[in-house]
C-alpha positions as YAML, in Angstrom:
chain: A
units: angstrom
residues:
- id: 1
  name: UNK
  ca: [73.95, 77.95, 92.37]
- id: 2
  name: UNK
  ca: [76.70, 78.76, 94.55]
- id: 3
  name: UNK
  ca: [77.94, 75.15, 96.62]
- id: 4
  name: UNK
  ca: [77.92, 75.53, 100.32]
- id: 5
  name: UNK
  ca: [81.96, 75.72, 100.30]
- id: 6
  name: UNK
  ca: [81.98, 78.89, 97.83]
- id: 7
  name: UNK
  ca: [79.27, 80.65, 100.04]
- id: 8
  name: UNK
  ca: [81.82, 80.32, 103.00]
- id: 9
  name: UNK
  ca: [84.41, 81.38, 100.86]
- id: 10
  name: UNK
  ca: [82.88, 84.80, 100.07]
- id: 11
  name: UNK
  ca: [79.61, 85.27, 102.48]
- id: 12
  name: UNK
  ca: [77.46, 88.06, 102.63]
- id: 13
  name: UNK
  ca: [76.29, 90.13, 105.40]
- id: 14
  name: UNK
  ca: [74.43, 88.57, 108.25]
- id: 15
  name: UNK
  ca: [70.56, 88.42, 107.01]
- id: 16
  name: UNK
  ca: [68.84, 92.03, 107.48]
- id: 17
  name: UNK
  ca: [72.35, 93.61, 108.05]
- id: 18
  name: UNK
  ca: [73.48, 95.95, 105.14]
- id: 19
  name: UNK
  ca: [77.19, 96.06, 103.76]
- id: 20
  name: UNK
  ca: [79.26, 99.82, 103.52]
- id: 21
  name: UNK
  ca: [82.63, 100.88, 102.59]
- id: 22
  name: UNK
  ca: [85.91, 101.87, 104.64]
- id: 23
  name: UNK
  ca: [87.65, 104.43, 105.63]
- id: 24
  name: UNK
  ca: [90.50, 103.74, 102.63]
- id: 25
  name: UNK
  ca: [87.64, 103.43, 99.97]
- id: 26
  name: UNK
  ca: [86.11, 106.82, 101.64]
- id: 27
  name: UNK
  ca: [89.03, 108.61, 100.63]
- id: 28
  name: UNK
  ca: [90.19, 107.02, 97.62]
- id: 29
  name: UNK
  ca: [86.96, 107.52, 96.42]
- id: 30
  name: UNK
  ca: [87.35, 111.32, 97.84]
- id: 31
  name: UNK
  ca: [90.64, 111.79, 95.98]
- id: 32
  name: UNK
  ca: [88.68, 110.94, 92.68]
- id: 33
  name: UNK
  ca: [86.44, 113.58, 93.29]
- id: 34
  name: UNK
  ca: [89.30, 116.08, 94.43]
- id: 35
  name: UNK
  ca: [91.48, 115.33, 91.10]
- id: 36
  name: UNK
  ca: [88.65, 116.20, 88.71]
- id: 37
  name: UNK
  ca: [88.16, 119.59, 90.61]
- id: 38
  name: UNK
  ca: [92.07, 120.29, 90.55]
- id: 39
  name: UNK
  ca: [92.12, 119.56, 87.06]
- id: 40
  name: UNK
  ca: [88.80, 121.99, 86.44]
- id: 41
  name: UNK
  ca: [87.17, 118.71, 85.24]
- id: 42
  name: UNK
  ca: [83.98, 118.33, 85.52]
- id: 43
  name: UNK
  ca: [82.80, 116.35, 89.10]
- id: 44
  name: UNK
  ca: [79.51, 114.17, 89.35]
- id: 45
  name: UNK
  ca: [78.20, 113.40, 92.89]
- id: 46
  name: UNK
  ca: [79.07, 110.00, 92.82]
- id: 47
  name: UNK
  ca: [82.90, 108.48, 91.54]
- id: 48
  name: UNK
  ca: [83.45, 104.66, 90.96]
- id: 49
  name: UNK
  ca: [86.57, 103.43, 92.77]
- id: 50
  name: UNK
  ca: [88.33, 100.12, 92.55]
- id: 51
  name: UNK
  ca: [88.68, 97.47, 95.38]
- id: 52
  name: UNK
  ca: [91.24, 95.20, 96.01]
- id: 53
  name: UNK
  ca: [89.12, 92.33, 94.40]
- id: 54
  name: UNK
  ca: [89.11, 93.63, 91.15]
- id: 55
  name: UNK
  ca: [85.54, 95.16, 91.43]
- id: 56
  name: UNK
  ca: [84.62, 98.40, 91.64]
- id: 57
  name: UNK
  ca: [82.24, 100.11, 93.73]
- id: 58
  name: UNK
  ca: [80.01, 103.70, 93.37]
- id: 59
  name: UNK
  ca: [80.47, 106.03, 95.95]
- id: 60
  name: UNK
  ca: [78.63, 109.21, 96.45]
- id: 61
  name: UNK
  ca: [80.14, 112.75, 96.78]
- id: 62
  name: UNK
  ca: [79.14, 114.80, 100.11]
- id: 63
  name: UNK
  ca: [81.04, 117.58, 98.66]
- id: 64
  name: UNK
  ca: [83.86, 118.76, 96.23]
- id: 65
  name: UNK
  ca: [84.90, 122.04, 94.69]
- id: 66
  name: UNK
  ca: [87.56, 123.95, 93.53]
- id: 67
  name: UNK
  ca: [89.56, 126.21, 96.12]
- id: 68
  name: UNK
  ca: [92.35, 128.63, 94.88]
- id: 69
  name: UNK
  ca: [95.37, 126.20, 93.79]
- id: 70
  name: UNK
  ca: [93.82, 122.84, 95.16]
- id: 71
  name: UNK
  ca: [91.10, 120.78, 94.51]
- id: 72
  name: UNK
  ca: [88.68, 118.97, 96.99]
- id: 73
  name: UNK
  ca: [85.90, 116.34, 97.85]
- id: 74
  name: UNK
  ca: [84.34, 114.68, 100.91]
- id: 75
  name: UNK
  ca: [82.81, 111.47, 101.17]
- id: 76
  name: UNK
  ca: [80.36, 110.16, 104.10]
- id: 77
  name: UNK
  ca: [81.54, 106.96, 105.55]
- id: 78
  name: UNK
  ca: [79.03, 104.77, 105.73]
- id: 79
  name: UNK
  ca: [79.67, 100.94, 107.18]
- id: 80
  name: UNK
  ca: [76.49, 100.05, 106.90]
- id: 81
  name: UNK
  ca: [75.18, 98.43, 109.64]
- id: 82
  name: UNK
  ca: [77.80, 97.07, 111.02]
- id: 83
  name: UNK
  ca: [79.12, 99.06, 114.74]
- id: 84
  name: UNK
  ca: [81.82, 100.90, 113.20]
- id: 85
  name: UNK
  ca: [82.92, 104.18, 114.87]
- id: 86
  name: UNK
  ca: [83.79, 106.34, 111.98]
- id: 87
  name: UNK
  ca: [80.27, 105.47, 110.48]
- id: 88
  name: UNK
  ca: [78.61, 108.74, 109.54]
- id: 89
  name: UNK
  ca: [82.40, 110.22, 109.70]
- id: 90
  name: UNK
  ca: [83.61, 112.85, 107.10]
- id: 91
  name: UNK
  ca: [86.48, 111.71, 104.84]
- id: 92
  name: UNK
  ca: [88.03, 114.35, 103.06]
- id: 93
  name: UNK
  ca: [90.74, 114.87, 101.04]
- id: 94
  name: UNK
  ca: [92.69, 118.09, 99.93]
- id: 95
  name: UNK
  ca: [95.42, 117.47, 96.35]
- id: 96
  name: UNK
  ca: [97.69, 120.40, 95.21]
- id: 97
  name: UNK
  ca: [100.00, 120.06, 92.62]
- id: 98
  name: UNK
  ca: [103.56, 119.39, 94.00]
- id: 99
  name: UNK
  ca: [106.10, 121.18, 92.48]
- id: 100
  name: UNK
  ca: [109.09, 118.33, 92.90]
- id: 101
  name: UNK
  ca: [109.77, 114.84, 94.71]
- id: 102
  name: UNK
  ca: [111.98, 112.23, 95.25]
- id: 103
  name: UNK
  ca: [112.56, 110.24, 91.79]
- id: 104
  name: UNK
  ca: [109.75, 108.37, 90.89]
- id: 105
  name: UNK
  ca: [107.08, 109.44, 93.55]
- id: 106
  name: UNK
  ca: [104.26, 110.63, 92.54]
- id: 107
  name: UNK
  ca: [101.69, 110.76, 95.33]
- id: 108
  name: UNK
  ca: [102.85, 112.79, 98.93]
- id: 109
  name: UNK
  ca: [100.51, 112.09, 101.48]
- id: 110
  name: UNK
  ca: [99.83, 113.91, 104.29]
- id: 111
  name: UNK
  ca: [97.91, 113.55, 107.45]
- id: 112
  name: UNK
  ca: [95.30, 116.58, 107.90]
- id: 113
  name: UNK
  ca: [93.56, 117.09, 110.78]
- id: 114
  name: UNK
  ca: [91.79, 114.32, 112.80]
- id: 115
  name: UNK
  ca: [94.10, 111.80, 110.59]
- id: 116
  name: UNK
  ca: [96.06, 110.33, 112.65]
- id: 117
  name: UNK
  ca: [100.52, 110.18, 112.84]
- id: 118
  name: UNK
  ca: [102.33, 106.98, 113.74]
- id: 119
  name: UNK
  ca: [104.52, 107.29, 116.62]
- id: 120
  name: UNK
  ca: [105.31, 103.94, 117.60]
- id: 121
  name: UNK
  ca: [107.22, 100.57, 115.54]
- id: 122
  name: UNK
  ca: [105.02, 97.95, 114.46]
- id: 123
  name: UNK
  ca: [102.72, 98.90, 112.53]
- id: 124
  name: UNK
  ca: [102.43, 98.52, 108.32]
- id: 125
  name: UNK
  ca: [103.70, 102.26, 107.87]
- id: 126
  name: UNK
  ca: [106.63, 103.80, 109.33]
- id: 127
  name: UNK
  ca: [107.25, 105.79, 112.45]
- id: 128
  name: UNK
  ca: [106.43, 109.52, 111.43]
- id: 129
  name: UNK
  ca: [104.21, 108.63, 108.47]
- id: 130
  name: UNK
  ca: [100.67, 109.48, 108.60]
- id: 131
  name: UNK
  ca: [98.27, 106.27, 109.76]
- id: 132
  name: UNK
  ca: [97.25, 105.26, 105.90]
- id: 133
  name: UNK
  ca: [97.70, 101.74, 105.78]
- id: 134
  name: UNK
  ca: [98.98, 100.05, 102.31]
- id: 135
  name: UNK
  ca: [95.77, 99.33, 101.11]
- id: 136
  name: UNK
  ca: [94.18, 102.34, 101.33]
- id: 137
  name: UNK
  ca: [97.44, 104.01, 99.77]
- id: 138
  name: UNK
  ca: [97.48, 101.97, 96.86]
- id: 139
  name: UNK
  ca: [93.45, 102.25, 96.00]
- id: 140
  name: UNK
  ca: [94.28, 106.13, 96.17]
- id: 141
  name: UNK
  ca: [96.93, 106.19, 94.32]
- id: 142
  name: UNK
  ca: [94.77, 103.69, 91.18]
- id: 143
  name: UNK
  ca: [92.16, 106.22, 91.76]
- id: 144
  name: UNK
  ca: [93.83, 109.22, 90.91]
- id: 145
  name: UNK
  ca: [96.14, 107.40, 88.53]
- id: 146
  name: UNK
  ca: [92.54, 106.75, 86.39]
- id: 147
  name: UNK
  ca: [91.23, 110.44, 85.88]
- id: 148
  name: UNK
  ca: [95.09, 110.82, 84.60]
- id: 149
  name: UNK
  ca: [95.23, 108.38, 82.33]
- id: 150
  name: UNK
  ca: [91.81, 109.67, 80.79]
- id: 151
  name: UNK
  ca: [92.89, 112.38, 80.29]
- id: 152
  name: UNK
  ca: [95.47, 111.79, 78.11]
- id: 153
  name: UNK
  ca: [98.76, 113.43, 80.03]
- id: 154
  name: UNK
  ca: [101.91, 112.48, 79.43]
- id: 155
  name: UNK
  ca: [103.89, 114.78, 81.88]
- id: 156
  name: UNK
  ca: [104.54, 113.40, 85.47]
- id: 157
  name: UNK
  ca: [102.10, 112.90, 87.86]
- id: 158
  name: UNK
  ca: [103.10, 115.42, 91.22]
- id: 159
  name: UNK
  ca: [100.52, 115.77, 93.75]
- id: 160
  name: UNK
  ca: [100.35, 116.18, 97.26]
- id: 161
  name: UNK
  ca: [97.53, 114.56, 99.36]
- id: 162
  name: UNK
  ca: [96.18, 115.78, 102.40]
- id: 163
  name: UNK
  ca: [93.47, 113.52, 104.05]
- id: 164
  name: UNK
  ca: [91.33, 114.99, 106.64]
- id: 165
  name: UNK
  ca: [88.73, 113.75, 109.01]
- id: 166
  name: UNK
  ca: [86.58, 116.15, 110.54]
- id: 167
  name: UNK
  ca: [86.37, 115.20, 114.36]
- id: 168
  name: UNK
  ca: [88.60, 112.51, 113.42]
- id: 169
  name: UNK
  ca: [91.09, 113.24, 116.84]
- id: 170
  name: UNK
  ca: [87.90, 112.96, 119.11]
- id: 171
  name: UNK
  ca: [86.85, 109.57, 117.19]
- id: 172
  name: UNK
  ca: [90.08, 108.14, 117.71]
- id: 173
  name: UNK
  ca: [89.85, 108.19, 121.62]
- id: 174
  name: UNK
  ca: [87.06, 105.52, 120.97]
- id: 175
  name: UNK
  ca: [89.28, 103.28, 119.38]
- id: 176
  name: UNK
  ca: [93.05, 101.02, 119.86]
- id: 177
  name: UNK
  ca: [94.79, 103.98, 118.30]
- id: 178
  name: UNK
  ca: [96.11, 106.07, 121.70]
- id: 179
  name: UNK
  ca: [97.22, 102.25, 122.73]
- id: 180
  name: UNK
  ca: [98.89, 101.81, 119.48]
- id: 181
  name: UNK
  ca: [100.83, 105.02, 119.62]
- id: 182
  name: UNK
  ca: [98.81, 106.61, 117.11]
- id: 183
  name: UNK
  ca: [98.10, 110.06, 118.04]
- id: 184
  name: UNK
  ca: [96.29, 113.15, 116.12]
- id: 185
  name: UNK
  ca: [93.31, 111.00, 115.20]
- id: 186
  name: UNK
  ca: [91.78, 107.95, 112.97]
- id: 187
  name: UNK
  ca: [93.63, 105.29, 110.88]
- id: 188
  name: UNK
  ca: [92.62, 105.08, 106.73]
- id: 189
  name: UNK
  ca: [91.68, 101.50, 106.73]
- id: 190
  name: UNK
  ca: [90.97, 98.39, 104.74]
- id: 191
  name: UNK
  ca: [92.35, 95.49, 103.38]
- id: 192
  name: UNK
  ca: [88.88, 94.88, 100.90]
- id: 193
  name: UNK
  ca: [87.35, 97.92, 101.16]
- id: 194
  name: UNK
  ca: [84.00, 96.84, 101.91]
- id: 195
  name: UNK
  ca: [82.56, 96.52, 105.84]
- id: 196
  name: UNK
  ca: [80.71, 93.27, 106.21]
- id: 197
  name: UNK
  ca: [78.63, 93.16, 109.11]
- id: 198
  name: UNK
  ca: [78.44, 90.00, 110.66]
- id: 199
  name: UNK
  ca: [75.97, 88.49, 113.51]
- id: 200
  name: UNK
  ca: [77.78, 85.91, 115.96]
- id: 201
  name: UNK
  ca: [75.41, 83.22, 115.38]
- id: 202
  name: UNK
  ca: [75.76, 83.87, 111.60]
- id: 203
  name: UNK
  ca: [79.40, 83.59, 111.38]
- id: 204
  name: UNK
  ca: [79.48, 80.42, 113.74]
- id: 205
  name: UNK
  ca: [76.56, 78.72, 111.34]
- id: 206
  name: UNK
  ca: [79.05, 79.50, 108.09]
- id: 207
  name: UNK
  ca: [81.83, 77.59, 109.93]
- id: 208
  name: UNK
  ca: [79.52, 74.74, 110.83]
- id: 209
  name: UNK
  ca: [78.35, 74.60, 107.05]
- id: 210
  name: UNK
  ca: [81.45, 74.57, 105.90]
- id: 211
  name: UNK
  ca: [82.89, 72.03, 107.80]
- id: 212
  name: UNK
  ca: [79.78, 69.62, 107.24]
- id: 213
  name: UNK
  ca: [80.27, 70.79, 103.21]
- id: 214
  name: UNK
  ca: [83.80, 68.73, 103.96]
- id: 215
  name: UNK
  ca: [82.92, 66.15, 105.50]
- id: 216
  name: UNK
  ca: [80.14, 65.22, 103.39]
- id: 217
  name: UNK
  ca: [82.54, 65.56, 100.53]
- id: 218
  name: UNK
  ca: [84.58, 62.92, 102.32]
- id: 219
  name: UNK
  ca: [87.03, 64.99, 104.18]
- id: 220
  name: UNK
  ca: [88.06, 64.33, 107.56]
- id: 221
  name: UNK
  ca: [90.69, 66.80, 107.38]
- id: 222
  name: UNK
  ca: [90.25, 70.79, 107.80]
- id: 223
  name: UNK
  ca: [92.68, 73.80, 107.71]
- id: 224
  name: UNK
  ca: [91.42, 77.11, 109.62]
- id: 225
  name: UNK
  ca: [92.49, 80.24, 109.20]
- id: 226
  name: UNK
  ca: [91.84, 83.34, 110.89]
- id: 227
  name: UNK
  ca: [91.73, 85.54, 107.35]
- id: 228
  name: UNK
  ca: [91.23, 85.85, 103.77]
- id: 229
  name: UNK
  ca: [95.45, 86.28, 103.23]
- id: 230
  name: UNK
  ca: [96.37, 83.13, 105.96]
- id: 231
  name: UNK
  ca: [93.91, 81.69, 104.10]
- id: 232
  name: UNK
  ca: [95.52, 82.23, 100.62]
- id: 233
  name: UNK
  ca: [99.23, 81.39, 102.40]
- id: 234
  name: UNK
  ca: [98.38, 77.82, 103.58]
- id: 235
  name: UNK
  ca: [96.25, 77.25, 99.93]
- id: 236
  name: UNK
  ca: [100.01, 77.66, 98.79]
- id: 237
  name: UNK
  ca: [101.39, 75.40, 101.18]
- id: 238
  name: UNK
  ca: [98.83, 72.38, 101.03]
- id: 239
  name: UNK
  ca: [98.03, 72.41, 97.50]
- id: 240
  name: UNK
  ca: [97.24, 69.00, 97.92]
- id: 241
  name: UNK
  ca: [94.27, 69.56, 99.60]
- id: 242
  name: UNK
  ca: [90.88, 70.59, 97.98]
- id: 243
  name: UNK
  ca: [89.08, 73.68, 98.71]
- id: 244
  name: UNK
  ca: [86.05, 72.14, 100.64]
- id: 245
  name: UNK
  ca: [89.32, 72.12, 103.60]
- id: 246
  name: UNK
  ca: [90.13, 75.39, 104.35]
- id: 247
  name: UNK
  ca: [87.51, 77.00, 106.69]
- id: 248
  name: UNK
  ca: [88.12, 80.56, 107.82]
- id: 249
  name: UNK
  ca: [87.20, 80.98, 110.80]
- id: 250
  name: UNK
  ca: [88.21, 84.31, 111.76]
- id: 251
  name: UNK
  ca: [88.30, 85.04, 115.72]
- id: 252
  name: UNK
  ca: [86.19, 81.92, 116.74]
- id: 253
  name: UNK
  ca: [89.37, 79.72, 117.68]
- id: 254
  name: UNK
  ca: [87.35, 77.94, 120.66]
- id: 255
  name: UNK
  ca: [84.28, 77.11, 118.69]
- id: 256
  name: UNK
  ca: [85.61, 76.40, 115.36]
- id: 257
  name: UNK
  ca: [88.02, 73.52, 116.58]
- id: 258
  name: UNK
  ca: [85.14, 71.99, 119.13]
- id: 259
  name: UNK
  ca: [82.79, 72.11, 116.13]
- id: 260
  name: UNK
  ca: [85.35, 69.58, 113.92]
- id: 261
  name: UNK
  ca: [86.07, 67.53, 117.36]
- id: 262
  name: UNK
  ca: [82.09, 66.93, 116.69]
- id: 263
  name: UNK
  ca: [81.64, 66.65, 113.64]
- id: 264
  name: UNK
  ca: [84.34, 63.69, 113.62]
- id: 265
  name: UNK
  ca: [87.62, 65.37, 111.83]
- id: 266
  name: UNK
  ca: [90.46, 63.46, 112.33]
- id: 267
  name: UNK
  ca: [92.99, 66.41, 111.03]
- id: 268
  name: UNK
  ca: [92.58, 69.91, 111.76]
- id: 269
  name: UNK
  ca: [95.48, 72.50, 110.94]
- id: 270
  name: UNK
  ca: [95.31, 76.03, 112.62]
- id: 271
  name: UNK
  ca: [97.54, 78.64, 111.03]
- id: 272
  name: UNK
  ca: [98.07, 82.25, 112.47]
- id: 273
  name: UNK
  ca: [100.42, 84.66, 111.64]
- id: 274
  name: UNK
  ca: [102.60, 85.77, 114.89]
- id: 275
  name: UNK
  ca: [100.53, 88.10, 116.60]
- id: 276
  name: UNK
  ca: [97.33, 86.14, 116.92]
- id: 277
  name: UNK
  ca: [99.16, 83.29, 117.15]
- id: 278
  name: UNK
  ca: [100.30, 84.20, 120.51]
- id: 279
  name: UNK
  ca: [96.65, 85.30, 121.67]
- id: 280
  name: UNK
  ca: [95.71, 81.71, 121.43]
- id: 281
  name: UNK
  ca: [99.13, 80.53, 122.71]
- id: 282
  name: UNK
  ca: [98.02, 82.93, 126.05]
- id: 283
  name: UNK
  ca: [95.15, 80.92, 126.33]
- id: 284
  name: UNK
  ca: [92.20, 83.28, 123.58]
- id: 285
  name: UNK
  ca: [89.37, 81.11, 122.81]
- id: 286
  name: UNK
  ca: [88.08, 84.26, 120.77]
- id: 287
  name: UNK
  ca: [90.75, 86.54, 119.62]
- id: 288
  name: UNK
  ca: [89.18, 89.64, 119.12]
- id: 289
  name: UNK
  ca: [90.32, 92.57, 120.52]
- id: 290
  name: UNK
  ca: [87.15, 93.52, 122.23]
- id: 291
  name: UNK
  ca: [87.91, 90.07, 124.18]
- id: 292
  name: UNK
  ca: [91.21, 91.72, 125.21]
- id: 293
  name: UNK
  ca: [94.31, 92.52, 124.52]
- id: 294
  name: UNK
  ca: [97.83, 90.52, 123.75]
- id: 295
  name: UNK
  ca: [100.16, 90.46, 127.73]
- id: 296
  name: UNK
  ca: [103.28, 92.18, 126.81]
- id: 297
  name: UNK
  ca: [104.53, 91.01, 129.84]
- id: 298
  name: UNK
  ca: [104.17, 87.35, 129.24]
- id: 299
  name: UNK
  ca: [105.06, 87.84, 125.86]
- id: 300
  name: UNK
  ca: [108.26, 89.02, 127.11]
- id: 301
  name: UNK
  ca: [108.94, 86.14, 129.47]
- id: 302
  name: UNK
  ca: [108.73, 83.66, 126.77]
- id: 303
  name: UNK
  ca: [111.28, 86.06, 125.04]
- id: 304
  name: UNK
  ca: [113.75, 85.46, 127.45]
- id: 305
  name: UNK
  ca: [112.89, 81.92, 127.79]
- id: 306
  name: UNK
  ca: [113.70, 81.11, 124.38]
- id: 307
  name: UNK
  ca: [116.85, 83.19, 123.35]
- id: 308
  name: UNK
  ca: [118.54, 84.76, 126.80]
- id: 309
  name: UNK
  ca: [118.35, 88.16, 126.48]
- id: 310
  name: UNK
  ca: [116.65, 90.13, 129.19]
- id: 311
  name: UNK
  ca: [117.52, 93.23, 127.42]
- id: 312
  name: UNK
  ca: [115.02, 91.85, 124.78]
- id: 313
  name: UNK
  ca: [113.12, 90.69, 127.03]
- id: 314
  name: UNK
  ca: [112.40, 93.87, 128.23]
- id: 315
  name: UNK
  ca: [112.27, 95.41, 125.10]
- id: 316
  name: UNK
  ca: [109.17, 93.09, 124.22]
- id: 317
  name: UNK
  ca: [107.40, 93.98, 127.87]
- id: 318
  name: UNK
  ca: [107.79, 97.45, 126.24]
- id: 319
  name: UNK
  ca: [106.22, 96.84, 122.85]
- id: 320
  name: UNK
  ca: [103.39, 98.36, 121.20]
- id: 321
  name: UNK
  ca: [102.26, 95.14, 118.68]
- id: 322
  name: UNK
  ca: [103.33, 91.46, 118.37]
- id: 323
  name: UNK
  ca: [104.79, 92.06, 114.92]
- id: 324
  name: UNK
  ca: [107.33, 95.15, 116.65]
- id: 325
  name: UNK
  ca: [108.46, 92.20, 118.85]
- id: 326
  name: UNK
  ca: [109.09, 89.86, 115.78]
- id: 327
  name: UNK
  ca: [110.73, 92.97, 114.15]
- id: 328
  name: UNK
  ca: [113.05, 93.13, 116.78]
- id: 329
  name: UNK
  ca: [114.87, 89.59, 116.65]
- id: 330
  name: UNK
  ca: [117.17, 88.39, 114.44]
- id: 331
  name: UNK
  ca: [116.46, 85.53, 112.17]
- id: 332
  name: UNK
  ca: [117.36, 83.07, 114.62]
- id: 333
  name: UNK
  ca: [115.88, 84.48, 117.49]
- id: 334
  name: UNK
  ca: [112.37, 84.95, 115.84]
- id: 335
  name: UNK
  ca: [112.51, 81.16, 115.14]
- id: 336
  name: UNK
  ca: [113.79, 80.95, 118.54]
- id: 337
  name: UNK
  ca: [110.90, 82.23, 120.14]
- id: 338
  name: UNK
  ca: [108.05, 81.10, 117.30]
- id: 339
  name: UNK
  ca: [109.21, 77.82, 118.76]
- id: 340
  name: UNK
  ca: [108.60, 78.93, 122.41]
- id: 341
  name: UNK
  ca: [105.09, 80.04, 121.41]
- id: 342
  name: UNK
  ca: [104.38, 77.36, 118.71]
- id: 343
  name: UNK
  ca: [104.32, 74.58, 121.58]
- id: 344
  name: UNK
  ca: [102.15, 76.70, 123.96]
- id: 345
  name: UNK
  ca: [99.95, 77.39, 120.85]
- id: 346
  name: UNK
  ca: [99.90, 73.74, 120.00]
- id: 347
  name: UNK
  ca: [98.99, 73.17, 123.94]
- id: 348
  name: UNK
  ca: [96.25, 75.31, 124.46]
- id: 349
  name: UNK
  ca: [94.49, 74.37, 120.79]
- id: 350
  name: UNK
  ca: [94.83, 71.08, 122.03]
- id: 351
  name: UNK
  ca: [92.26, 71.72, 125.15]
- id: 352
  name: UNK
  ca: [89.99, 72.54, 122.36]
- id: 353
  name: UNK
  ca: [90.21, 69.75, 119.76]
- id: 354
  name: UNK
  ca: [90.54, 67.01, 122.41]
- id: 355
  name: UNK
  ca: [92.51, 63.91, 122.19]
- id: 356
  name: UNK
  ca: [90.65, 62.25, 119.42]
- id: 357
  name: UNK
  ca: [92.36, 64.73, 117.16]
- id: 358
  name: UNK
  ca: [95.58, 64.71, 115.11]
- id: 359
  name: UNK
  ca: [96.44, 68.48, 115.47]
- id: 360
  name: UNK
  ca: [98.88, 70.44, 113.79]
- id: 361
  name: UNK
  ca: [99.83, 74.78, 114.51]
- id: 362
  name: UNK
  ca: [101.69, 77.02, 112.02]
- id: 363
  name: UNK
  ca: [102.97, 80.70, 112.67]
- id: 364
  name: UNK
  ca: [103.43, 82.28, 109.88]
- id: 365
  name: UNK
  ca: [105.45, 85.89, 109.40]
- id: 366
  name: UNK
  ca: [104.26, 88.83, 107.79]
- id: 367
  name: UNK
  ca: [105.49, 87.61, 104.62]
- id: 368
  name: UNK
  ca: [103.51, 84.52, 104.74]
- id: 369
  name: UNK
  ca: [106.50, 82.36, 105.48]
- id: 370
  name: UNK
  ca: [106.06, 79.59, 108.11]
- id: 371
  name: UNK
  ca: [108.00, 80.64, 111.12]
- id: 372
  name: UNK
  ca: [107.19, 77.39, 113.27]
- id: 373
  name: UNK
  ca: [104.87, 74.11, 112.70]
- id: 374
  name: UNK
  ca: [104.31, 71.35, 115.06]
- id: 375
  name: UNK
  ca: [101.83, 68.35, 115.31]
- id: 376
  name: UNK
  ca: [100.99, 65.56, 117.02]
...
C-alpha cells in the first residue's frame, strides 16, 4: 500500500471524476495513425503513444486513411471529465513526405487550420511558429520515430506535419489564446499528457494529508510548490530534506500556507518560478487564471523601481507573459527586479503564514535556477 506522502505525490482524479488525454497526446497519437497510412501500413483503430512518464497510453482512432501523396488520422479529444474546452474536439493530423530540410531535421510542423500561430514573445515556441508546445512536439516526434524504427529504414526520416483542429479558431475565442497573441486557433498542449480532473475540496484534502503525513513523521518543516517540475527543482536544491516535505500545492497559495500555520510548522518554503511568483507578490491567494490575470501595469512599476529604465518599464506595461518580461532584462536586471518582487512575495506570503512562522520565498527562472531567495 501506497503511504499517504506517495498518494500526494501522484493522486488520482477526484472520486467519480474520470481521467482523459491532451491535446499533444491527441495528435501524437494522430500522427501514429497518419504514418502507418503514409507508409501503406496497415492502421488499427486504436495506436499506443508514449507519455512523458515513461508510460504509454491507448488511444482510439476517429479516422485515418490514405489520400493521394499523404497520409492521415483523427483522434477525439477526450479530457474526461474534467471542464476542458477542446473536449469532444477533433485532432487531426496531415504527414507528407518532405523532399529536403535543414541538416538534421526531420519533423516540419505546420499549423493547419483551427491550430493556432504565435504572434507574440513569451511563450515556449517562437514568434511565427505554430502554437505546439515542446511537449507535445517531442511525444510526436517519439511517435512517429517508433513506426520507423519498426520498420526497419535506414534512409532519413523527412516529413512534414500539418496539425489541424476542426473548429479549432472558434474554440480558441473561449480560451487565454487572443490575450496571449495567439491567433488562428487552439494551442497543442501538455506537459504529462494526461487531464486529471480535480474537485476543490479534493485537492485541498491531499494538501492537508500531506502535510499531517509530515508532521506525523516528525517534520515541522514543509516546501510547496506550485508543480510537478518546481517540485523536482527545489528536490535538487534541498536534498537534505526527505520527501514527506515537499507538498505541491498547485494554485492554493492562501490555503496551503494557513493549513501548516495550523497544523504547527515552524518552516515553510514557497518556491515559484517568475511568473506566478509575481501573482502572489500582487497579492493572489489562488493563482489560477480563472481568478485573474497577472497587472502588467504594476508589473512594470516595480520594473522601473528596481533597475531605472522607464523605457523597460514600459516595455513590461506592454508585455504579453511574465516570462517575455524576464526575457527582456539582462542578467543583472532580472536579478534586479526578482529582488523587487521577491520581498513583496515574501510580504504578502507572510499575511498568510502568520508570525509564528519562519518563512522563506524562492523565484526560480525557466531553467530552474534560483533567481531570488529571502527568509525571515
Amino acid at each position: 500500500m501506497a503511504s499517504g506522502a506517495e498518494k500526494f505525490r501522484s493522486p488520482g482524479p477526484a472520486r467519480g471524476l474520470r481521467s482523459g488525454f491532451s491535446t499533444g497526446t491527441a495528435a501524437a497519437a494522430a500522427a501514429k495513425g497518419a504514418f502507418l497510412e503514409l507508409l501503406g501500413l496497415p492502421c488499427p483503430e486504436a495506436v499506443e503513444v508514449s507519455l512523458p512518464g515513461g508510460s504509454r497510453l491507448r488511444v482510439p482512432l476517429a479516422g485515418h486513411a490514405q489520400v493521394g501523396n499523404r497520409g492521415e488520422a483523427v483522434v477525439v479529444k477526450d479530457a474526461g471529465d474534467d471542464p476542458d474546452v477542446t473536449h469532444g474536439a477533433e485532432i487531426g493530423v496531415r504527414l507528407r513526405w518532405a523532399p529536403g530540410g535543414a541538416a538534421g531535421e526531420t519533423l516540419r510542423i505546420l499549423a493547419g487550420e483551427g491550430v493556432g500561430r504565435v504572434t507574440k514573445p513569451g511563450l515556449p515556441v517562437a514568434v511565427g511558429e505554430p502554437a505546439v508546445n515542446p511537449v507535445p512536439r517531442r511525444m510526436l516526434a517519439q511517435a512517429i520515430e517508433e513506426v520507423w524504427a519498426a520498420c526497419g529504414h535506414g534512409r532519413p526520416l523527412r516529413l512534414t506535419v500539418e496539425i489541424f483542429v476542426p473548429r479549432g479558431e472558434e474554440l480558441a475565442r473561449h480560451t487565454l489564446n487572443p490575450r496571449l497573441g495567439i491567433v488562428g486557433g487552439i494551442s497543442i498542449l501538455g506537459t504529462t499528457g494526461l487531464v486529471v480532473p480535480y474537485s476543490h475540496a479534493a485537492w485541498r484534502a491531499t494538501i492537508v494529508t500531506a502535510l499531517k503525513v509530515a508532521r506525523a513523521a516528525g517534520w515541522r518543516e514543509a516546501v510547496f510548490t506550485t508543480g510537478g517540475r518546481s517540485d523536482a527543482a527545489m528536490r535538487r536544491l534541498l536534498p537534505a530534506l526527505p520527501p514527506e516535505c515537499f507538498v505541491l500545492m498547485g494554485d492554493y497559495v492562501r490555503f496551503s500556507l494557513r493549513a501548516a500555520a495550523q497544523l504547527g510548522f515552524q518552516r515553510v518554503t514557497v518556491a515559484a518560478y517568475f511568473g506566478k511568483a509575481v501573482k502572489m507578490a500582487q497579492g493572489f491567494g489562488q493563482t489560477h487564471a480563472s481568478r485573474g490575470l497577472l497587472d502588467f501595469p504594476v508589473l512594470a512599476r516595480w520594473v522601473e523601481r528596481a533597475t531605472g529604465n522607464s523605457f523597460l518599464a514600459e516595455a513590461a506595461a506592454r508585455a504579453n507573459t511574465a516570462r517575455q518580461v524576464l526575457e527582456m532584462l539582462s542578467p543583472r536586471e532580472a536579478l534586479q527586479v526578482a529582488a523587487e518582487v521577491g520581498r513583496r512575495l515574501w510580504a504578502a506570503l507572510h499575511v498568510f503564514t502568520g508570525a509564528g512562522v519562519h518563512l522563506r520565498a524562492v523565484i526560480l527562472d525557466f531553467q530552474d535556477a534560483v533567481l531570488w531567495q529571502g527568509e525571515g
